[in-house]
Every structure is written in C-alpha cells, then in structure tokens.
N, C-alpha and C positions, 0 to 999 in steps of 0.2 A: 653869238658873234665870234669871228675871227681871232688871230691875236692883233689884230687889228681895231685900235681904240675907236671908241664914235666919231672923235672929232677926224680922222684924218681919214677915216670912209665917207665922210660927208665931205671932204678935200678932191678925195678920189671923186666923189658922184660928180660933184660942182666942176672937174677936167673933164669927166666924161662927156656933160654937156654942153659945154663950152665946142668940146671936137664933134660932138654929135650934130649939136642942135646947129651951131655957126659957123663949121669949118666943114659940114659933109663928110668928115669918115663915119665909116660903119663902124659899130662897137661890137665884136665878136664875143664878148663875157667873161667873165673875170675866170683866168684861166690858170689863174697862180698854185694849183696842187697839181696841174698838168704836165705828165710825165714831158720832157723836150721842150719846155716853155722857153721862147727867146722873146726880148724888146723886138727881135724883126722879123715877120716870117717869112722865111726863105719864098716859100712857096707861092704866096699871096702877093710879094712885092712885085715881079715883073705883072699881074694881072691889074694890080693898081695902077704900076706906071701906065699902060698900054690908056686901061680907062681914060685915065686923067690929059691924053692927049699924048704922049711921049711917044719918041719915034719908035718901031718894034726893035733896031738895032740898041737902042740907049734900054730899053725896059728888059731885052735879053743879056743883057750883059748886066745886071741888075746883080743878077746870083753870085757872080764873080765877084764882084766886087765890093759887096757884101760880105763873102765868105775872107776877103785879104781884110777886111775892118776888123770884121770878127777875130780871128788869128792877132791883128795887132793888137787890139783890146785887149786880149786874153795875156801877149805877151809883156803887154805893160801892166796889167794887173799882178804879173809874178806868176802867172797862171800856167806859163810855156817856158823856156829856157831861153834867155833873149836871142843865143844865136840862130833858134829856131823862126824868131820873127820875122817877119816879111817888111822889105823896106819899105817906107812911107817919106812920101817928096814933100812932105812938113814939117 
C-alpha cells in the first residue's frame, strides 16, 4: 500500500462512491503519481459542462476561468508573488 494508511483509503473508496454510485461522476483512477495532476482538468471540464446540460458559451469559457482560479490559488498559497495575482471580485 501507498503512504497512504487503510483507514483513510477506505475514506477515499467510501468519496469515490458516494460521487460514483449517487452523484453520476465518472472516476477516472487514482492518478496521484501522475506527471500534471490537478484537482481540475483543464481539458475534461468544458466536456463535462457541455454533457451536463451547460450552454457551449458558459462550458467554453470554462478553461479561462479556471486557469484565473488557478493563478489566484497559487498566489495566495505564496506560490506566485501577489502582485502577479489576478484580481478576484471577492
């Protein structure tokens, strides 16, 4: 196993099928040694939106706006220099 203890892979399984089995997402695999792993993929999120009913305008502009989250995230994690940060209207 992982350095990941039993109890909190059995945490994880028990999220996975909570989102699997009674919220409809797909589980794409535990991708955690995955060179580029993010919480969102860029790539897969306007495809999701579109699925789930979203207008093509709102699902394309998905990437954008995602990648200004990202940026702020990173700059308030200390991660970027905050005057590099992108403003946020919250």
């Amino acid at each position: 196993m992982s350095s990941i203890n039993k109890p909190e892979r059995a945490t994880q399984d028990r999220v996975i099928a909570l989102f699997t089995q009674q919220l409809g997402y797909r589980y794409l695999g535990n991708w955690a040694d995955r060179a580029g792993n993010h919480c969102v993929e860029e790539g897969l999120l306007p495809v999701h939106l579109a699925r789930r009913g979203d207008r093509p305008r709102t699902a394309g502009a998905a990437p954008a706006a995602l990648a200004r989250w990202t940026e702020t995230a990173r700059a308030q994690a200390g991660l970027v220099p905050a005057r590099n940060a992108p403003h946020t209207p919250w």
